[in-house]
N, C-alpha and C positions, 0 to 999 in steps of 0.2 A: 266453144270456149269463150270467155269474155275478159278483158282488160280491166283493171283495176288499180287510180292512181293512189300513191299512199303520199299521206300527208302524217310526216312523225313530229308529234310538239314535242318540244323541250323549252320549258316554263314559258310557256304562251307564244313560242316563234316556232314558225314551221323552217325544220331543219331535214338535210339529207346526208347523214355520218357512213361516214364508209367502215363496213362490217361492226357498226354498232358504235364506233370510239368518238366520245366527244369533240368535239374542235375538230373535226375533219370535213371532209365533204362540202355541202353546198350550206348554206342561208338564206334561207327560201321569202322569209319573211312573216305580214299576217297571212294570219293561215284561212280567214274568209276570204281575202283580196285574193289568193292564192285558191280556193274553190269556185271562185266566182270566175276567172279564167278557163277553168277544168267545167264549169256547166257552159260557158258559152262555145267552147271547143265539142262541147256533144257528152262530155260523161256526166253520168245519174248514177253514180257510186260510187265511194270512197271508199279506203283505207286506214283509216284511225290508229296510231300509237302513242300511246301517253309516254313517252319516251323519260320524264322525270318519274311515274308513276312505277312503271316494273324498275328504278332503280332503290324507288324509298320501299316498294313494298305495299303500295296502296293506290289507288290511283286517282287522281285529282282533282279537283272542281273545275280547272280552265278545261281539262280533257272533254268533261259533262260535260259545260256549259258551250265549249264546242261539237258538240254532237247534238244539243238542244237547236242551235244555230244552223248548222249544217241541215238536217230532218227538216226546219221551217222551210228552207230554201229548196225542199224538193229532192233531196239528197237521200239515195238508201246509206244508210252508215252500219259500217263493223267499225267499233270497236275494241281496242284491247291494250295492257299494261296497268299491271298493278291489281290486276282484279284477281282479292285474293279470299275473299267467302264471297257469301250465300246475299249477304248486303249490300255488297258493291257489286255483285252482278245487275241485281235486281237496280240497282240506282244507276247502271250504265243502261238497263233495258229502257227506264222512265224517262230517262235523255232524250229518246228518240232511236237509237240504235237498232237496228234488227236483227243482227250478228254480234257477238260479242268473243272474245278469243281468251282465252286460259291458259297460262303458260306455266310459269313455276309450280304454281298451284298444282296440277294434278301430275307432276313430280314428285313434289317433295309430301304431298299430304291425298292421296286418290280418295280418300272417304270423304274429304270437304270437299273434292270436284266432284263428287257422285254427287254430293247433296244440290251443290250448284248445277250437274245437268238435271236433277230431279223437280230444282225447285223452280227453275225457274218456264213458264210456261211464253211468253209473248217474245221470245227472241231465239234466233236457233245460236247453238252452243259448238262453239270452234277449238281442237286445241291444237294449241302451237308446237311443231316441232321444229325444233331449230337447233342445227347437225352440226359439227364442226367435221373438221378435216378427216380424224381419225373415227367418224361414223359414231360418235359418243353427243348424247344431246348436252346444249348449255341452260342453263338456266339462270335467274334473277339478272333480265339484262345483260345475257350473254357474258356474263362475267365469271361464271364459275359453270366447271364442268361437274355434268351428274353424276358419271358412271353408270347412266342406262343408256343402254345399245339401240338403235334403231326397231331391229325387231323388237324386241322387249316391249319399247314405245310403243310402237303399233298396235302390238297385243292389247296391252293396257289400255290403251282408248278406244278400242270395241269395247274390251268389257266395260269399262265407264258407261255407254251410251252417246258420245260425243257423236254430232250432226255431220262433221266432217274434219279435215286436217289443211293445219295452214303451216307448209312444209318449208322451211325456209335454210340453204346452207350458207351458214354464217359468213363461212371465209371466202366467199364470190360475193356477199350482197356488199350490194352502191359499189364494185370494183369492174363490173363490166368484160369480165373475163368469158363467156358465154355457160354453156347448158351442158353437161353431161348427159350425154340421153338415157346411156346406161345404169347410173345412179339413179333417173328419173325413175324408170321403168320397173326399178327394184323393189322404189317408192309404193306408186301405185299398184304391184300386184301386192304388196304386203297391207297395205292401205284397203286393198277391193271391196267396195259395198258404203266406201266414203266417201264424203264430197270433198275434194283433191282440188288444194289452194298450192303454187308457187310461186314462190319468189327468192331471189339471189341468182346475180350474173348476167340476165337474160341485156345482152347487146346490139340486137339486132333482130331486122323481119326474120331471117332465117331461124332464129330458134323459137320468135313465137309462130309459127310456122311446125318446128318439130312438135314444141309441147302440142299445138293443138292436133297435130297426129299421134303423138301417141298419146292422148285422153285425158288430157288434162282438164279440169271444168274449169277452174281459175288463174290467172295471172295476176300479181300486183307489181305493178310497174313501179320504180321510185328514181333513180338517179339516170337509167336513158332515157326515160322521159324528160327530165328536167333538164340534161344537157345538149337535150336533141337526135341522139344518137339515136331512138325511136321518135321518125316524126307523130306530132298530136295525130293529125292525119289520119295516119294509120292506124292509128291506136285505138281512137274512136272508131276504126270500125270492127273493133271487137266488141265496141261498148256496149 
């Protein structure tokens, strides 16, 4: 299993909102001065959200042109928000990025995310599931519920072709409430055959500890990180 810090812009400041709501959480600041800490600490991988982009529907130039930045510095980057064809994936690939994340996208329209995991060859293709309370996914920026069920989800992104799944429950992320194992576990058998990304809740060694026993390949760390509540320390040695 490996550690992965996430750095969410919202129009060019790296911010940390609790369960996605503006104006909460941390204010991280720039968001290079803010990487340039995370490589001298030992991590070689980011987490990218265009936090303005999955709101407008597109996703942005500062988002690029931080991923252009990031990749110079030696950075692997995912990332994701707003990428919603076949054009803004490919122009997240050309950024630098080697992961890119699909969210609304192969929700609300699965034949233009077929096209985007078809078309695009020089980056692997993530999608995002991100779960709210009642096991229903949300979409465009956590802001509205789909009406598609977890399983259902799952389903749907095998058939897609998607690389792997970046699993996120809403109403635990940046609140630090810890890990349901049993939720997890539910996750990854319905998942099996994918590359199995979490995040939301995770507050301590202790559950990055369970995730990495029960098979988790990724964590992205975001608000214990930043508060300390996971020392770097540590963290990088999942890196």
């Amino acid at each position: 299993m490996i550690i992965t810090p996430s750095i969410d812009l919202d129009r060019g400041v790296a911010v940390k909102w609790v369960g996605g709501k503006p104006g909460t959480g941390l204010i991280l600041g720039d968001p290079i001065e803010l990487s340039e800490r995370l490589r001298v600490a030992g991590f070689r991988k980011l987490h990218v959200v265009d936090l303005t982009g999955a709101r407008i529907g597109r996703i942005t130039g500062k988002a690029l042109e931080l991923s252009r930045r990031l990749s110079e510095r030696g950075f692997t980057v995912r990332l994701g928000g707003g990428i919603r064809s076949l054009g803004e994936a490919l122009a997240a690939c050309n950024s630098g990025a080697s992961e890119i994340v699909i969210g609304t996208l192969w929700v609300s329209n699965p034949q233009s995310a077929a096209r985007i995991v078809k078309g695009v060859r020089d980056c692997r293709v993530i999608a995002a599931v991100d779960v709210g309370s009642d096991g229903f996914l949300r979409v465009s920026g956590w802001t509205a519920r789909s009406g598609v069920s977890l399983v259902r989800a799952l389903r749907v992104v095998k058939e897609l072709g998607f690389d792997g799944i970046l699993y996120t429950r809403i109403d635990r992320e940046g609140r630090m409430v810890g890990v349901d194992p049993r939720e997890v576990r539910e996750a990854l058998l319905l998942s099996k055959g994918l590359y199995f990304i979490y995040s939301g809740g995770v507050s301590s060694l202790r559950d990055l500890e369970l995730l990495d026993t029960l098979g988790v390949d990724e964590v992205v760390l975001g608000m214990s990180l930043y508060t300390g509540s996971i020392p770097w320390e540590v963290a990088t040695s999942y890196a």
